[in-house]
C-alpha positions in Angstrom: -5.8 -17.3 -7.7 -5.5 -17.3 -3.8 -2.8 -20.1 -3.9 -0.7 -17.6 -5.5 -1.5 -14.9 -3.2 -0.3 -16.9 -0.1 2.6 -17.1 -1.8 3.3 -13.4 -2.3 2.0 -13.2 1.4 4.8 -15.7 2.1 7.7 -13.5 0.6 6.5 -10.5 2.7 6.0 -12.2 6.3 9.2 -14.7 6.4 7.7 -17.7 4.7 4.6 -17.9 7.3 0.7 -18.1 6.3 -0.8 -19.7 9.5 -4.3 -18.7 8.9 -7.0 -20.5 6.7 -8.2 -19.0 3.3 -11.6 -19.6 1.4 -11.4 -20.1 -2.5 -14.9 -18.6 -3.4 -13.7 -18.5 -7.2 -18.1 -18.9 -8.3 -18.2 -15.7 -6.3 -21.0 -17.6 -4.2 -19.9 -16.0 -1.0 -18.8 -12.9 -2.1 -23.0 -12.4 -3.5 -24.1 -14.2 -0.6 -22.5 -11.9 2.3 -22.4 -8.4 0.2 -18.7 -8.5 -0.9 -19.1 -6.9 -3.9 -18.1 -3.4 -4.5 -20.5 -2.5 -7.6 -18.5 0.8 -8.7 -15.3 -1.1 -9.4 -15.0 -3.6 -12.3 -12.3 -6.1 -13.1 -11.6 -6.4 -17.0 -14.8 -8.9 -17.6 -17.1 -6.1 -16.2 -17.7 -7.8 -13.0 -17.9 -6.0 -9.8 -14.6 -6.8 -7.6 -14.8 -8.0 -4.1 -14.5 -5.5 -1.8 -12.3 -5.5 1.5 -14.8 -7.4 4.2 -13.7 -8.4 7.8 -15.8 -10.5 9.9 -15.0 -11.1 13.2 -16.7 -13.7 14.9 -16.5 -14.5 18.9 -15.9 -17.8 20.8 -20.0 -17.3 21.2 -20.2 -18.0 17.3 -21.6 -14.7 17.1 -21.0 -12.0 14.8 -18.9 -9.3 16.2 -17.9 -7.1 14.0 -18.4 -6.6 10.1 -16.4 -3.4 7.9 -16.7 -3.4 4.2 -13.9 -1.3 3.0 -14.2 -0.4 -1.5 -12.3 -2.5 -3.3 -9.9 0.5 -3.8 -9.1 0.8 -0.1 -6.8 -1.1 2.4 -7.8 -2.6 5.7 -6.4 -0.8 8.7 -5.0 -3.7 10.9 -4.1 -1.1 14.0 -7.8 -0.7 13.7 -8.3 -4.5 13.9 -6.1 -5.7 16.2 -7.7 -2.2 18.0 -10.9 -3.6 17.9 -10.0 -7.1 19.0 -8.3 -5.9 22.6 -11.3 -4.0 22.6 -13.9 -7.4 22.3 -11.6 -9.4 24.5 -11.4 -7.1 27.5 -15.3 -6.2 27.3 -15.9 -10.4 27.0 -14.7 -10.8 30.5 -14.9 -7.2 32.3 -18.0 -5.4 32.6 -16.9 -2.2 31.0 -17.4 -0.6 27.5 -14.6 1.2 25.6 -15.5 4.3 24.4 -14.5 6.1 21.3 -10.9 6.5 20.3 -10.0 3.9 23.1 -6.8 2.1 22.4 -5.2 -0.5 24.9 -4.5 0.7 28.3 -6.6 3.7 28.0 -9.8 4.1 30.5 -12.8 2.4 30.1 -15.9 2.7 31.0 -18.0 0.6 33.5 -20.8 -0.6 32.1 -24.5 0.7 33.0 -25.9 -2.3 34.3 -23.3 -1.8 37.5 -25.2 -0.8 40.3 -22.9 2.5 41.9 -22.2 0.0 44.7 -20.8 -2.6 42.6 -19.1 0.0 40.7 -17.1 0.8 43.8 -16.0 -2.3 45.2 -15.3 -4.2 40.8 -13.5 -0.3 40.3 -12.4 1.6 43.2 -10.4 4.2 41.0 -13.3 4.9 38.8 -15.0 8.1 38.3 -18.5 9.3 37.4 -18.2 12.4 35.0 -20.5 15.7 36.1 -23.3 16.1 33.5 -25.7 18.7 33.2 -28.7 16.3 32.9 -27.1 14.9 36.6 -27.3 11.1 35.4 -24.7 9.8 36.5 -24.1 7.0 33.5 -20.6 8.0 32.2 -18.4 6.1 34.5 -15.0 5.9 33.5 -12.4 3.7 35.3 -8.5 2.2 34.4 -8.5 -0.2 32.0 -9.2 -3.9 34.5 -6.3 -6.0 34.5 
């Protein structure tokens, strides 16, 4: 059961489980949101749950959604990646690009005009292209 998973939680993170868990023993949820990972079985034949992470925003809007198989482990670099990510883009008008990872450059967002791009970034930089748009705009990560 999940009561005895915070506890083995507990013995692996100095006693502490701060964060709120949902018992969805029926499996409602689990159907409900696509949890289930139909190419692993527990012993009664059922399909496990697979590894899902929602992040929702202060909006109350979905964020992000990965479904890992139930036979793989989250990556929580990734996730707490992702989440610098979302709270820097909330606020900024910049996008991070691939492979970004805190304090790396960003890039400003295409619905900057090139004027505002200069005075909100004066350190950014607008890539040469081939096609000569000039939409890849990439600046130090705003503080």
């Amino acid at each position: 059961s999940h009561v005895g998973w915070t506890e083995d939680i507990k013995k692996y993170s100095n006693g502490s489980f701060s964060y709120p868990i949902i018992d969805d023993t029926s499996r409602t949820l689990a159907v409900e949101l696509g949890m289930l990972d139909p190419a692993e079985k527990n012993a009664a034949g059922l399909p496990l749950t697979a590894r899902a992470v929602f992040i929702v925003g202060p909006d109350k809007k979905l964020k992000l959604s990965i479904l890992y198989p139930a036979t793989t482990g989250r990556n929580f670099d990734e996730l707490l990646r992702v989440i610098d990510s979302l709270q820097l883009t909330a606020y900024k008008k910049v996008a991070t690009p691939a492979n970004w990872v805190s304090g790396g450059e960003c890039m400003v967002l295409p619905s900057v005009s090139p004027e505002a791009a200069a005075e909100l970034f004066p350190q950014h930089r607008v890539e040469d292209l081939p096609s000569q748009k000039k939409y890849m705009r990439f600046t130090p990560q705003p503080q």
